[in-house]
One Martini backbone bead per residue (centre of mass of N, CA, C, O) as a GRO file, in nm:
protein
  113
    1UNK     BB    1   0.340   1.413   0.667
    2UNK     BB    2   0.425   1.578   0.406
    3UNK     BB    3   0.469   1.856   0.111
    4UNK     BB    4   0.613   1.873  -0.152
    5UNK     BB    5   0.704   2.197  -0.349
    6UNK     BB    6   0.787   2.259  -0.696
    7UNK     BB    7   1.026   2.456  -0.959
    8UNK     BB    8   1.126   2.424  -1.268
    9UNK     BB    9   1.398   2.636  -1.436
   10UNK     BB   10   1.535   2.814  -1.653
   11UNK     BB   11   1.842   2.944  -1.589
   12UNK     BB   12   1.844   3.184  -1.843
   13UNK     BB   13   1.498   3.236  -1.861
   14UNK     BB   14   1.308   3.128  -1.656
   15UNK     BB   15   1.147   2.904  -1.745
   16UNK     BB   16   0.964   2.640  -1.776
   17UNK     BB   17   0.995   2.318  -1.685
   18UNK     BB   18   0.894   2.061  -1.903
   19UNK     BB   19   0.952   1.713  -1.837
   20UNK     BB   20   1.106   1.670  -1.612
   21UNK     BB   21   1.295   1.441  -1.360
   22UNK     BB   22   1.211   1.358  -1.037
   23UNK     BB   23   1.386   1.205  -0.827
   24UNK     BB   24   1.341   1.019  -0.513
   25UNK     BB   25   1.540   0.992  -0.245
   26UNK     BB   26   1.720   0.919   0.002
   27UNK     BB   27   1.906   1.057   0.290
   28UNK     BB   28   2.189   0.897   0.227
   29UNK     BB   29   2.131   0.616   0.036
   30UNK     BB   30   1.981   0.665  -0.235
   31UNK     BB   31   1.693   0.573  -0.269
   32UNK     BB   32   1.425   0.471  -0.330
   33UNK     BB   33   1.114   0.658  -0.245
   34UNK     BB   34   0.862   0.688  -0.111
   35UNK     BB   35   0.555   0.809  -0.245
   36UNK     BB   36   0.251   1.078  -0.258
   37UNK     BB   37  -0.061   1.210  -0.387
   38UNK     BB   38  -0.131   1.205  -0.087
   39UNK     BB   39  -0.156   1.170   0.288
   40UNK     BB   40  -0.048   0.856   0.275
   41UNK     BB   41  -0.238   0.655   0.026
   42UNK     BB   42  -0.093   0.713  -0.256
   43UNK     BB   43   0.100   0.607  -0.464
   44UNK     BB   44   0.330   0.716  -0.677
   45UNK     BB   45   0.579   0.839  -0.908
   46UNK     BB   46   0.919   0.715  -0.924
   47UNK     BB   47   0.951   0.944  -1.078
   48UNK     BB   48   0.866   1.266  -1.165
   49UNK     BB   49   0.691   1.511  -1.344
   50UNK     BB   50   0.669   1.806  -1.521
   51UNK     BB   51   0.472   2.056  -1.571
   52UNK     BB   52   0.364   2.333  -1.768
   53UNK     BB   53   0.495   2.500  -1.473
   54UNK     BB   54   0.751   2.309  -1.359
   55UNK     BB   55   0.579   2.106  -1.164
   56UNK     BB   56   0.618   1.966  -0.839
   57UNK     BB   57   0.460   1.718  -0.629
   58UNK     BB   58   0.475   1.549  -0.288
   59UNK     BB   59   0.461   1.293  -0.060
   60UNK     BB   60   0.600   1.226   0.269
   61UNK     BB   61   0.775   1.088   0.525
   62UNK     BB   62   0.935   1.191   0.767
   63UNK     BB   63   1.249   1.339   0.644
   64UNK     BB   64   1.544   1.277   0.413
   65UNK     BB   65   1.608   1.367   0.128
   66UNK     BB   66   1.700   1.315  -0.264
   67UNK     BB   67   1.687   1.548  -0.582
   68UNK     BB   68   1.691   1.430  -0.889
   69UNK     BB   69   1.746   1.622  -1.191
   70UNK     BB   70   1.621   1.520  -1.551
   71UNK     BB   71   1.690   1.612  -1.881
   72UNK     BB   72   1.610   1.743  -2.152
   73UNK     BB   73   1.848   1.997  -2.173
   74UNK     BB   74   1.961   1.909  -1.895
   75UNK     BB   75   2.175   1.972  -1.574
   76UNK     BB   76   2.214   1.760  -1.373
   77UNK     BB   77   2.052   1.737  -1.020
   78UNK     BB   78   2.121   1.789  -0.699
   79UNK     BB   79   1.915   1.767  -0.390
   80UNK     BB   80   2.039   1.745  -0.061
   81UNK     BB   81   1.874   1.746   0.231
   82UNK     BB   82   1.544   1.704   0.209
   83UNK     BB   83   1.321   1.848   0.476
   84UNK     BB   84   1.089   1.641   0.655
   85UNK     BB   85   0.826   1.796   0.901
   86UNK     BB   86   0.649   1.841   1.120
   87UNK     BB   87   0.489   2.015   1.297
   88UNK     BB   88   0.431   2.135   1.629
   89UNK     BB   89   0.233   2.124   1.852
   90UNK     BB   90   0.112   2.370   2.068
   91UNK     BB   91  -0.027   2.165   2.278
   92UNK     BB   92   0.256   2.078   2.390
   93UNK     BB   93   0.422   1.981   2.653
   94UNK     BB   94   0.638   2.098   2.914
   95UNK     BB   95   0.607   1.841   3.107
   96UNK     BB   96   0.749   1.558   3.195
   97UNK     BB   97   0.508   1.317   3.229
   98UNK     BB   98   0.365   1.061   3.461
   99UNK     BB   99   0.412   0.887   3.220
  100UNK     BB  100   0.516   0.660   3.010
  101UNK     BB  101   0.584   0.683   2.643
  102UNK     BB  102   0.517   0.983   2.616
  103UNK     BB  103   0.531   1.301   2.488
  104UNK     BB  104   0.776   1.566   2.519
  105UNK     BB  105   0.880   1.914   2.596
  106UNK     BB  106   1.196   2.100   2.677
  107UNK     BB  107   1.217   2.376   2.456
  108UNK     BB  108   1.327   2.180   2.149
  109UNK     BB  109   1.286   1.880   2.276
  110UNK     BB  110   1.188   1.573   2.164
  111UNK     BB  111   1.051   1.314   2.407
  112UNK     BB  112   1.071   1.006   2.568
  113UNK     BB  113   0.954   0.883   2.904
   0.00000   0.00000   0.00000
């Protein structure tokens, strides 16, 4: 589970827009997506709006995401391929494991043996 936070702000003025919407969907089925106002317990609302600071935060199961951004006197906006996921801890083993189903580090590629 990730954390994505964004600001949306007007390309001509630089301010913050309040009140946009940003729908978040899967990527590439593109549905509407579960989203958490905290680490995967509240299932959120989505579409999401944003604050007086033109921000927007959820959370979401790590994948690939696509937030379509869309309000009053904005030019609806896609982005797609909003790649959530956790990072890979330090302590995570470099060789092998002796037993099956263990998950292990190639150098690059987590696999399970």
């Amino acid at each position: 589970m990730q954390k994505r936070m964004n600001t949306i702000a007007s390309a001509t003025t630089g301010l913050p827009i309040q009140g946009a919407s940003v729908q978040v969907n899967t990527y590439p089925g593109g549905t509407a997506a579960t989203i958490y106002s905290d680490n995967g317990v509240t299932i959120a609302t989505n579409p999401l709006t944003t604050d007086a600071n033109g921000s927007y935060s959820y959370y979401a199961a790590d994948g690939h995401y696509q937030e379509v951004i869309s309000g009053s006197n904005i030019t609806t906006t896609t982005i797609s391929d909003v790649l959530l996921v956790d990072v890979l801890p330090a302590d995570l083993p470099t060789s092998l494991p002796g037993s099956a189903g263990k998950l292990w580090n190639d150098g690059g590629t987590i696999a399970v043996s």
